[in-house]
C-alpha positions, -999 to 999 in steps of 0.1 A, spaced: -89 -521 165 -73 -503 134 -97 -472 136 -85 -469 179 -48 -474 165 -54 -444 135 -70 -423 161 -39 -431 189 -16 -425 165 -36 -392 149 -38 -380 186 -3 -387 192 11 -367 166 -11 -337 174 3 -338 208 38 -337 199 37 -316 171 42 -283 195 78 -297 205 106 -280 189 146 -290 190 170 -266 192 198 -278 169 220 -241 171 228 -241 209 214 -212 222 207 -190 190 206 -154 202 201 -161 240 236 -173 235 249 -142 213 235 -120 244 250 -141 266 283 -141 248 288 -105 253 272 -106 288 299 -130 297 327 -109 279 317 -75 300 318 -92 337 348 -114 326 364 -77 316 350 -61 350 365 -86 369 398 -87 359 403 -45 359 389 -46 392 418 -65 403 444 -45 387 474 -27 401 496 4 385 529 -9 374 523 -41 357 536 -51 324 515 -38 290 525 -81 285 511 -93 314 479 -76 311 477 -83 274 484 -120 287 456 -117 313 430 -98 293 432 -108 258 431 -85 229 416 -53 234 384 -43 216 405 -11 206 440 0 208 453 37 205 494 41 203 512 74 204 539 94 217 541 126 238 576 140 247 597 114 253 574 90 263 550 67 248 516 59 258 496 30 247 458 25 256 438 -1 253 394 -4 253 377 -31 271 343 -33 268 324 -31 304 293 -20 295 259 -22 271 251 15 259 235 1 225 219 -26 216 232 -25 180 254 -50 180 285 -30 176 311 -22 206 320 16 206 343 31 227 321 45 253 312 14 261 351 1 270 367 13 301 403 25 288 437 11 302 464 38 298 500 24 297 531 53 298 563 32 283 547 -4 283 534 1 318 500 9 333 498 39 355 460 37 348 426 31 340 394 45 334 383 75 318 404 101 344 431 84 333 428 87 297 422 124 304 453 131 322 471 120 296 454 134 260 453 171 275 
């Protein structure tokens, strides 16, 4: 009876030797996912924007900006801000080309994208 409960036991341990549990959530799945998340969350929201809200209430909607460029022309000021939208690299780093800019003329968006950002720097 002792060698079938050795061998059970021997058998047993073998079996359940190949499980594995995850202690760290979901380890890089979740890093991917983070940023997966972070892009559509961003997509959504600017595709529900309008021209002539509040540099406030988008910051309030959006959250921080991944960059942020202040600067004056004329008599006006101008205030963009990057959101990321989109994987170019998969280095781990955000870089502008992969944010879709929000251009705001005296604390107000007249608009986003990358023709927007051009009317304005030229």
């Amino acid at each position: 009876m002792n060698k079938l409960a050795v061998a059970a036991l021997f058998g047993l341990s073998l079996g359940l030797s190949g499980c594995v549990i995850s202690v760290d959530g979901d380890g890089d799945y979740g890093h991917h996912s983070d940023w997966q998340d972070k892009e559509q969350k961003n997509r959504k929201h600017i595709s529900r924007l309008q021209q002539d809200v509040s540099y406030d209430e988008i910051l309030n909607r959006m959250g921080i900006a991944d960059f942020n460029e202040f600067y004056a022309k004329n008599d006006d000021t101008y205030q963009v801000l990057y959101y990321r939208t989109q994987r170019i690299e998969g280095d781990g780093v955000t870089t502008k080309n992969e944010c879709t800019p929000l251009v705001f003329k005296n604390s107000v968006l007249v608009g986003w994208g990358e023709s927007a950002y051009n009317a304005i720097s030229h």
